[in-house]
N, CA, C and O atoms as CSV, one atom per row, in Angstrom:
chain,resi,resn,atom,element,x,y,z
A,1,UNK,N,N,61.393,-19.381,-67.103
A,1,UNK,CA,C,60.722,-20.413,-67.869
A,1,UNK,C,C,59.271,-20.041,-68.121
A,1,UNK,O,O,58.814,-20.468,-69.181
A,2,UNK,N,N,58.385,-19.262,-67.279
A,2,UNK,CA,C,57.343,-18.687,-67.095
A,2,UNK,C,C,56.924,-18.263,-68.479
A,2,UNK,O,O,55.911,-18.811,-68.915
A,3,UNK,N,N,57.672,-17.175,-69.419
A,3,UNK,CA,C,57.528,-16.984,-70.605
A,3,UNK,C,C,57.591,-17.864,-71.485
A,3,UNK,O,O,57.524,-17.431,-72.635
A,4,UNK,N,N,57.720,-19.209,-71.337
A,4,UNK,CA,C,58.374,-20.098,-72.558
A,4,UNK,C,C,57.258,-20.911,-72.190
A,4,UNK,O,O,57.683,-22.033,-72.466
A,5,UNK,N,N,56.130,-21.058,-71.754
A,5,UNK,CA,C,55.155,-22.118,-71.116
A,5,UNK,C,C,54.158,-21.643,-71.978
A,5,UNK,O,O,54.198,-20.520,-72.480
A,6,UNK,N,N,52.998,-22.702,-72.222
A,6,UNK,CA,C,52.163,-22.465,-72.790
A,6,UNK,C,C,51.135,-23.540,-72.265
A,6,UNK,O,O,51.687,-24.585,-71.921
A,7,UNK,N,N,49.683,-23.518,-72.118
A,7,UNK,CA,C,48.879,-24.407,-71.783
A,7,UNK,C,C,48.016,-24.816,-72.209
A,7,UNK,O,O,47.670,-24.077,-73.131
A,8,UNK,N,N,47.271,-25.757,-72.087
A,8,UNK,CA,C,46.439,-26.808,-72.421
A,8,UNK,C,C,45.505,-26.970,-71.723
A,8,UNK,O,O,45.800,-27.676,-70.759
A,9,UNK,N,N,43.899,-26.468,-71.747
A,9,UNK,CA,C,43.104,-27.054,-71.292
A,9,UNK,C,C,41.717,-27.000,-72.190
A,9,UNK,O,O,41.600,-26.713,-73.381
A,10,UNK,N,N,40.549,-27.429,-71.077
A,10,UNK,CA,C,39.293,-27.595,-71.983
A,10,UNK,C,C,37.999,-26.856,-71.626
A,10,UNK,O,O,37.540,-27.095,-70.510
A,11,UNK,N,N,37.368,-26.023,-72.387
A,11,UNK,CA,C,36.367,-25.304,-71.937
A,11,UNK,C,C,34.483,-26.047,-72.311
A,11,UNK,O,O,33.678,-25.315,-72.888
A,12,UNK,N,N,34.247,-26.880,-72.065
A,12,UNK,CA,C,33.041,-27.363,-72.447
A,12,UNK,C,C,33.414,-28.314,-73.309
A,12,UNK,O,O,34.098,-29.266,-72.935
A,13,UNK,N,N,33.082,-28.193,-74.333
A,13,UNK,CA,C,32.962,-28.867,-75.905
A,13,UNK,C,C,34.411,-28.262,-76.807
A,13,UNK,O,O,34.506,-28.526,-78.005
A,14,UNK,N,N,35.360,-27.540,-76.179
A,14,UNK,CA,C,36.483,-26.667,-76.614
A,14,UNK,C,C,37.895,-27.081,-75.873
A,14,UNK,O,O,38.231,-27.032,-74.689
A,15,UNK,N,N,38.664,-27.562,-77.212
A,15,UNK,CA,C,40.260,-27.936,-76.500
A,15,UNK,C,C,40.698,-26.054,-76.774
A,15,UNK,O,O,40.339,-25.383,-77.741
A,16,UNK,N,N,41.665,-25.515,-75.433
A,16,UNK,CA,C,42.006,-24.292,-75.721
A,16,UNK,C,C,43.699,-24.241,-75.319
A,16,UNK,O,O,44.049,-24.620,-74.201
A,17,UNK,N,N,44.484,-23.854,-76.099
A,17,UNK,CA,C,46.014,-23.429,-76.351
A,17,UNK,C,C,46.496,-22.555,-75.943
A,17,UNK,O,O,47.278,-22.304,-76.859
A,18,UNK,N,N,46.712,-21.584,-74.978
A,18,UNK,CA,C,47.431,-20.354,-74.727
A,18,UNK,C,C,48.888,-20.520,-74.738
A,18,UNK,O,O,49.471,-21.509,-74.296
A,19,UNK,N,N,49.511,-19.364,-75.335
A,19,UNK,CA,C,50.865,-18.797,-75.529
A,19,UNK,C,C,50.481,-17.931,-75.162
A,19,UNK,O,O,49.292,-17.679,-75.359
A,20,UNK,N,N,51.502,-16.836,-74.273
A,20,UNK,CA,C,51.604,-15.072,-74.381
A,20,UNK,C,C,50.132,-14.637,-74.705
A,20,UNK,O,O,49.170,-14.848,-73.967
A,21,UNK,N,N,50.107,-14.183,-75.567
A,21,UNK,CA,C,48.507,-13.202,-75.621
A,21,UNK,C,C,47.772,-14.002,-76.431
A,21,UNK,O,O,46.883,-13.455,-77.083
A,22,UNK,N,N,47.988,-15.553,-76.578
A,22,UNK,CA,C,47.683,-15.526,-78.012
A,22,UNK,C,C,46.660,-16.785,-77.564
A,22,UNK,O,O,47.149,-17.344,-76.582
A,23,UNK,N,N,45.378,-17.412,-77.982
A,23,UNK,CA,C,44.668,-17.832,-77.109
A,23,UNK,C,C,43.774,-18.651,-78.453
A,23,UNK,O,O,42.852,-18.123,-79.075
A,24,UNK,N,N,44.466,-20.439,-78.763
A,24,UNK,CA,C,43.509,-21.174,-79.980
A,24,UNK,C,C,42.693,-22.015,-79.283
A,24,UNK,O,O,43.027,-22.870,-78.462
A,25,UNK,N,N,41.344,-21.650,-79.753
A,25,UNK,CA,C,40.116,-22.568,-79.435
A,25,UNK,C,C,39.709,-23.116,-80.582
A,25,UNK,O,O,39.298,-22.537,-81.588
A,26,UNK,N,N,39.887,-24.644,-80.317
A,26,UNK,CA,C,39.409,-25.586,-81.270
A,26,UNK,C,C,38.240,-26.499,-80.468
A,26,UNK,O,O,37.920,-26.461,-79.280
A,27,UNK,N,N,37.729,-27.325,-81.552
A,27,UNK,CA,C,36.439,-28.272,-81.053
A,27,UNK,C,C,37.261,-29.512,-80.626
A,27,UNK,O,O,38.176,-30.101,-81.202
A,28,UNK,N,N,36.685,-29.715,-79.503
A,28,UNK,CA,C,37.466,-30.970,-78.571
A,28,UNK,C,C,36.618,-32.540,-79.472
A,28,UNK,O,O,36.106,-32.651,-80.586
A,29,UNK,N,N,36.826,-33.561,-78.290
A,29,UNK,CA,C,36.368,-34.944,-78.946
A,29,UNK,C,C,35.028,-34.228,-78.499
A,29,UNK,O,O,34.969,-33.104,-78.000
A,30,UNK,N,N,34.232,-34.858,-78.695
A,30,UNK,CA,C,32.357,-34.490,-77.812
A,30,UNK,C,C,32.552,-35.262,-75.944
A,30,UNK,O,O,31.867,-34.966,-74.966
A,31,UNK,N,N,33.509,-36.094,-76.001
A,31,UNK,CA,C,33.073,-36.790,-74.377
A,31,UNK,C,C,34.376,-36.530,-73.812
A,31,UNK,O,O,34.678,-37.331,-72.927
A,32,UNK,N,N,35.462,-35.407,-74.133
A,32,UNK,CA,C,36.352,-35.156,-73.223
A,32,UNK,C,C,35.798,-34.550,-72.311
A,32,UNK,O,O,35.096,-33.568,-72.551
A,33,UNK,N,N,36.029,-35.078,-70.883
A,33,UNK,CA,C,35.529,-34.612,-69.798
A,33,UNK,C,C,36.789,-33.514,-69.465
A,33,UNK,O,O,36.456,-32.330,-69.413
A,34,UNK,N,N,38.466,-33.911,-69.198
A,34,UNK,CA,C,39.203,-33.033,-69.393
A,34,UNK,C,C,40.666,-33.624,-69.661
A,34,UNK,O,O,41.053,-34.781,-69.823
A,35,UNK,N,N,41.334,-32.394,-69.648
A,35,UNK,CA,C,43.249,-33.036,-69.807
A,35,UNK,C,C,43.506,-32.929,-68.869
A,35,UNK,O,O,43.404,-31.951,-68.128
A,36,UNK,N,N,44.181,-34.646,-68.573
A,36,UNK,CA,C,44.587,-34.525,-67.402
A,36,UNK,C,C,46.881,-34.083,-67.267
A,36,UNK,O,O,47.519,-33.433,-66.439
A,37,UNK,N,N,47.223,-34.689,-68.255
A,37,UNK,CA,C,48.463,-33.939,-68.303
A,37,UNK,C,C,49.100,-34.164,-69.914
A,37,UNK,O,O,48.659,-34.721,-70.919
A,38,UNK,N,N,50.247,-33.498,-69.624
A,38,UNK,CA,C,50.655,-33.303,-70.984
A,38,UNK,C,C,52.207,-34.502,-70.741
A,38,UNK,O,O,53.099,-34.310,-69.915
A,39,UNK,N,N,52.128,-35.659,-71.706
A,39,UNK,CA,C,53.010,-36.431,-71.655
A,39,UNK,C,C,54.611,-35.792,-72.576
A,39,UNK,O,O,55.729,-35.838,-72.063
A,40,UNK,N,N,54.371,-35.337,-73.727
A,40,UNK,CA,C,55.066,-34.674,-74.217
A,40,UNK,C,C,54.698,-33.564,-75.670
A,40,UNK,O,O,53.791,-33.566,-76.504
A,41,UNK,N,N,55.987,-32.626,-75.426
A,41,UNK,CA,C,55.831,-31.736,-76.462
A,41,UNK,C,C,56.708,-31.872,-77.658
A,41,UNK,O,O,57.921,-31.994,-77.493
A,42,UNK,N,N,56.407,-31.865,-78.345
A,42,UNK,CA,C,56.975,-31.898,-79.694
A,42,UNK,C,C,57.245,-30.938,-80.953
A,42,UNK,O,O,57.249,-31.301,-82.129
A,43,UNK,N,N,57.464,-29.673,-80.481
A,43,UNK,CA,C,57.402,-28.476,-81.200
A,43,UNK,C,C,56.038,-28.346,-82.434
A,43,UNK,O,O,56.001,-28.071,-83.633
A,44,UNK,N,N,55.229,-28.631,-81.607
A,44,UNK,CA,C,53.674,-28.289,-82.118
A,44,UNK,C,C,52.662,-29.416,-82.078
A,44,UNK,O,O,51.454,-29.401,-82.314
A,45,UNK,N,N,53.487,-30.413,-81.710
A,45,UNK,CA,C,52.436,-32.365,-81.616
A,45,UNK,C,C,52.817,-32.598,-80.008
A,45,UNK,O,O,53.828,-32.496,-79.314
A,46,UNK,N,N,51.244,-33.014,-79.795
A,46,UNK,CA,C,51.509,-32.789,-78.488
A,46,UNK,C,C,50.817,-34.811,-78.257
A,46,UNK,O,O,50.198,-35.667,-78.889
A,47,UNK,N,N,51.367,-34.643,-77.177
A,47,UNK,CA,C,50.730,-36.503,-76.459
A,47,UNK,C,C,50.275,-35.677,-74.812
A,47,UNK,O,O,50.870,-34.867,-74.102
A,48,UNK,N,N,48.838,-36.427,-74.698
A,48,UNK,CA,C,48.588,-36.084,-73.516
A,48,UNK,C,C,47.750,-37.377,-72.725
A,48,UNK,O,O,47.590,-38.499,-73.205
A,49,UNK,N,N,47.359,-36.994,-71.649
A,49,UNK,CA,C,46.634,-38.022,-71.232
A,49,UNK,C,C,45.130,-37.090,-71.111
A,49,UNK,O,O,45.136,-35.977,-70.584
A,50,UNK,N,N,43.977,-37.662,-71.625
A,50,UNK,CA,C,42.686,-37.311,-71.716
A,50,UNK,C,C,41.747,-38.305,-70.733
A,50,UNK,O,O,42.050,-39.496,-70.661
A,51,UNK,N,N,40.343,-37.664,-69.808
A,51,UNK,CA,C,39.514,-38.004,-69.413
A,51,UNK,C,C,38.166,-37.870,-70.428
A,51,UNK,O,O,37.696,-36.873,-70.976
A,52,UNK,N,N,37.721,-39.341,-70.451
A,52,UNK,CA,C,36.606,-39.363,-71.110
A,52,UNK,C,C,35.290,-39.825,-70.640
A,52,UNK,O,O,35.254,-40.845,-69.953
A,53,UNK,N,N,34.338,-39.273,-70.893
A,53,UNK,CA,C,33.030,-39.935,-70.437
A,53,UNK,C,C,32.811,-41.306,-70.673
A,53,UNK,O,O,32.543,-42.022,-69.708
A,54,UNK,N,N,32.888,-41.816,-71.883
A,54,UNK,CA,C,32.643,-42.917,-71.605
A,54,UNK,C,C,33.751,-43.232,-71.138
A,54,UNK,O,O,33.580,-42.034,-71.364
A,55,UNK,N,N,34.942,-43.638,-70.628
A,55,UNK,CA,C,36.040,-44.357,-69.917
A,55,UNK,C,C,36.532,-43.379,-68.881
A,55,UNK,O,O,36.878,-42.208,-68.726
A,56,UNK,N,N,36.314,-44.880,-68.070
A,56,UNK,CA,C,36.775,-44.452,-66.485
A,56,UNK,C,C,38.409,-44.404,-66.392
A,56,UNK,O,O,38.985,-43.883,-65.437
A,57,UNK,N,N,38.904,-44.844,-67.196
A,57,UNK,CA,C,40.479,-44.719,-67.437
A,57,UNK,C,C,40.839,-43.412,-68.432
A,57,UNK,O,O,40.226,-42.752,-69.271
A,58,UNK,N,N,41.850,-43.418,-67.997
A,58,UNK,CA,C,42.730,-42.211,-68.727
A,58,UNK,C,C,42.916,-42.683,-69.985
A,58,UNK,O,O,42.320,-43.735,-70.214
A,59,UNK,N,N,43.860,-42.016,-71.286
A,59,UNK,CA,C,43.683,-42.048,-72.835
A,59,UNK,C,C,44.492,-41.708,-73.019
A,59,UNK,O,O,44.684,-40.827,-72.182
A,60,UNK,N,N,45.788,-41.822,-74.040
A,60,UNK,CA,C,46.204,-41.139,-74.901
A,60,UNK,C,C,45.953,-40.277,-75.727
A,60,UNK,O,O,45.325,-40.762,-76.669
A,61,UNK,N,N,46.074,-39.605,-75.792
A,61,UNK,CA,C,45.310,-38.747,-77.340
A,61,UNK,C,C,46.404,-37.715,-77.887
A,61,UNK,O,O,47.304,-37.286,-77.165
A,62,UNK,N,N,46.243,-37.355,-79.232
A,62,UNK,CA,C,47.420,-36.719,-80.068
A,62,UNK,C,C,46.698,-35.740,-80.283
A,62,UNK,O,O,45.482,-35.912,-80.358
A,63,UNK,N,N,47.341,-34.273,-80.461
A,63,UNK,CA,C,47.518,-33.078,-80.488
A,63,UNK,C,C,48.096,-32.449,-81.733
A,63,UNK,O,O,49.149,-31.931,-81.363
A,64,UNK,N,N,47.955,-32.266,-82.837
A,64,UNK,CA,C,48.953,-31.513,-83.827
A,64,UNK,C,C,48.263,-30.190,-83.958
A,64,UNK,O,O,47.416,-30.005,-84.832
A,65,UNK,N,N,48.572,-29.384,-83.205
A,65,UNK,CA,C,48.758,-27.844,-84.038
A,65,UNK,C,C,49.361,-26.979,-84.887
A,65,UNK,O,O,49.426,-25.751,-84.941
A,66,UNK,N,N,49.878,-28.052,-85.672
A,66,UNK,CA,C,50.237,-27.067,-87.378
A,66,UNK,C,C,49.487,-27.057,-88.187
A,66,UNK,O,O,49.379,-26.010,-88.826
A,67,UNK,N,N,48.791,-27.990,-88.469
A,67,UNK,CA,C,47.682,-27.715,-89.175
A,67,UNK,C,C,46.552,-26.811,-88.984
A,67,UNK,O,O,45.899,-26.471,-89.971
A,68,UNK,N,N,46.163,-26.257,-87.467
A,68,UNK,CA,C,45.488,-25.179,-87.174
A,68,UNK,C,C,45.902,-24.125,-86.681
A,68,UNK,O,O,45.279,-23.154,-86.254
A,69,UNK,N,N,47.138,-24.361,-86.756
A,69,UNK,CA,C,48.279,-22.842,-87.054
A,69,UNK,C,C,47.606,-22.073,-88.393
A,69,UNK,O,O,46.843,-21.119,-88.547
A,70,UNK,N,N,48.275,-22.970,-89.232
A,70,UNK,CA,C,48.460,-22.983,-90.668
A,70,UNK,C,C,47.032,-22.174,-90.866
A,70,UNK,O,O,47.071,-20.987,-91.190
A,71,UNK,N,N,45.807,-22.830,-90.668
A,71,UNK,CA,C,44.476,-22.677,-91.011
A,71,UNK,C,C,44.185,-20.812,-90.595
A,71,UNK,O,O,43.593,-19.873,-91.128
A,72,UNK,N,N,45.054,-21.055,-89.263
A,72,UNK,CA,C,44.395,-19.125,-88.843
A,72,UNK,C,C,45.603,-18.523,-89.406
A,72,UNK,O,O,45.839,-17.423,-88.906
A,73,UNK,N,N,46.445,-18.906,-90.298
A,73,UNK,CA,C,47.389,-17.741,-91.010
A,73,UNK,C,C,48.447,-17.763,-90.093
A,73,UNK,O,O,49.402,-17.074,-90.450
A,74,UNK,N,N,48.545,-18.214,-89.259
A,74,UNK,CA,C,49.541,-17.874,-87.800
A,74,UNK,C,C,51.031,-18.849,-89.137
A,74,UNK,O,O,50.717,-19.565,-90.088
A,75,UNK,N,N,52.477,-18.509,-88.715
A,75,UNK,CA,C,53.719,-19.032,-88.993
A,75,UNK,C,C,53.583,-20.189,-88.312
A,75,UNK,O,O,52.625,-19.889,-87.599
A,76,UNK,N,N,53.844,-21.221,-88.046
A,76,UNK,CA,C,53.518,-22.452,-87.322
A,76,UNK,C,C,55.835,-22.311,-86.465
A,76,UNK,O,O,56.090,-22.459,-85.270
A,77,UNK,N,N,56.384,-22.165,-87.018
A,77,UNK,CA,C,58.069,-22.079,-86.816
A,77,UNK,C,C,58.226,-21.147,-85.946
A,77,UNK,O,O,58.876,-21.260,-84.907
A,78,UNK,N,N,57.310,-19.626,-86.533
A,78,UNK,CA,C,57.733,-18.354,-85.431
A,78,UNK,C,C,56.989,-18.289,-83.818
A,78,UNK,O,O,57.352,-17.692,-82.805
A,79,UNK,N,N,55.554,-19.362,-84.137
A,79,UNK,CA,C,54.916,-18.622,-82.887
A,79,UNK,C,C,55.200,-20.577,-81.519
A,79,UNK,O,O,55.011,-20.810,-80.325
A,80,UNK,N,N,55.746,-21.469,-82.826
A,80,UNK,CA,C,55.739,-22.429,-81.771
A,80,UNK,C,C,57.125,-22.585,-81.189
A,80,UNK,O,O,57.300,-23.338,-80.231
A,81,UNK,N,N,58.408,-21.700,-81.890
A,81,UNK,CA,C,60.017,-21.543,-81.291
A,81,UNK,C,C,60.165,-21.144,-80.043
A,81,UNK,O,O,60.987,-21.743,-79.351
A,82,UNK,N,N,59.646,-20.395,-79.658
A,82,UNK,CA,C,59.879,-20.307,-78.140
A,82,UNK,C,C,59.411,-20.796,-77.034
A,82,UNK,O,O,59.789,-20.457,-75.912
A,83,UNK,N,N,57.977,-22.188,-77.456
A,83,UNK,CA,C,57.077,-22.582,-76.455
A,83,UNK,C,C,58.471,-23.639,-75.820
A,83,UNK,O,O,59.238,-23.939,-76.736
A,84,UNK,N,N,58.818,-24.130,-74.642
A,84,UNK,CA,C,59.871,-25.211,-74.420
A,84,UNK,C,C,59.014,-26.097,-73.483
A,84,UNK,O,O,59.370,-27.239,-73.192
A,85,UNK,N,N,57.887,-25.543,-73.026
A,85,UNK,CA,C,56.782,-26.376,-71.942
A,85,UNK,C,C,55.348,-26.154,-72.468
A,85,UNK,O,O,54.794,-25.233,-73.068
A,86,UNK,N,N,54.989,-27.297,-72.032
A,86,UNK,CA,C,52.857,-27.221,-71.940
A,86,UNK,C,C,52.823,-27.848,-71.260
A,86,UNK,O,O,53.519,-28.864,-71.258
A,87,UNK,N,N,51.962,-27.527,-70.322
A,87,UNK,CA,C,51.462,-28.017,-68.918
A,87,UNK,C,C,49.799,-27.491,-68.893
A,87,UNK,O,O,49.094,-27.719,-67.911
């Protein structure tokens, strides 16, 4: 399953995506402090639960990476078919 995983976390001011070698950094909200888990995957739409500065409670927040597939040229079908986990 190890190969089929892909993850989710946050570097500063940066939501970041890893697959295999392949590594998307996008601009997060400004007050995500961090992700705390991934509720579900959706072959590229993701639901997670988010920590925010201003709220002491956890968040929903939505995830679509086809549209910033799409944007870096990447196939959005070929490189998200084999993800089956994000954690």
């Amino acid at each position: 399953m190890g190969e089929n995983k892909a993850y989710l976390s946050n570097e500063g001011q940066y939501t970041v995506f890893s697959f295999g070698e392949t590594r998307l950094k996008f601009i997060a909200p400004y007050s995500l402090e961090r992700y705390e888990s991934v509720v579900q995957w959706d072959k590229g739409y993701l639901v997670v639960m988010a920590k925010y500065a201003h709220n002491n409670d956890l968040e929903e927040e939505y995830i679509d990476l086809i549209p910033i597939l799409r944007s870096l040229y990447i196939t959005p079908d070929e490189f998200l078919k084999p993800i089956k986990k994000v954690e």
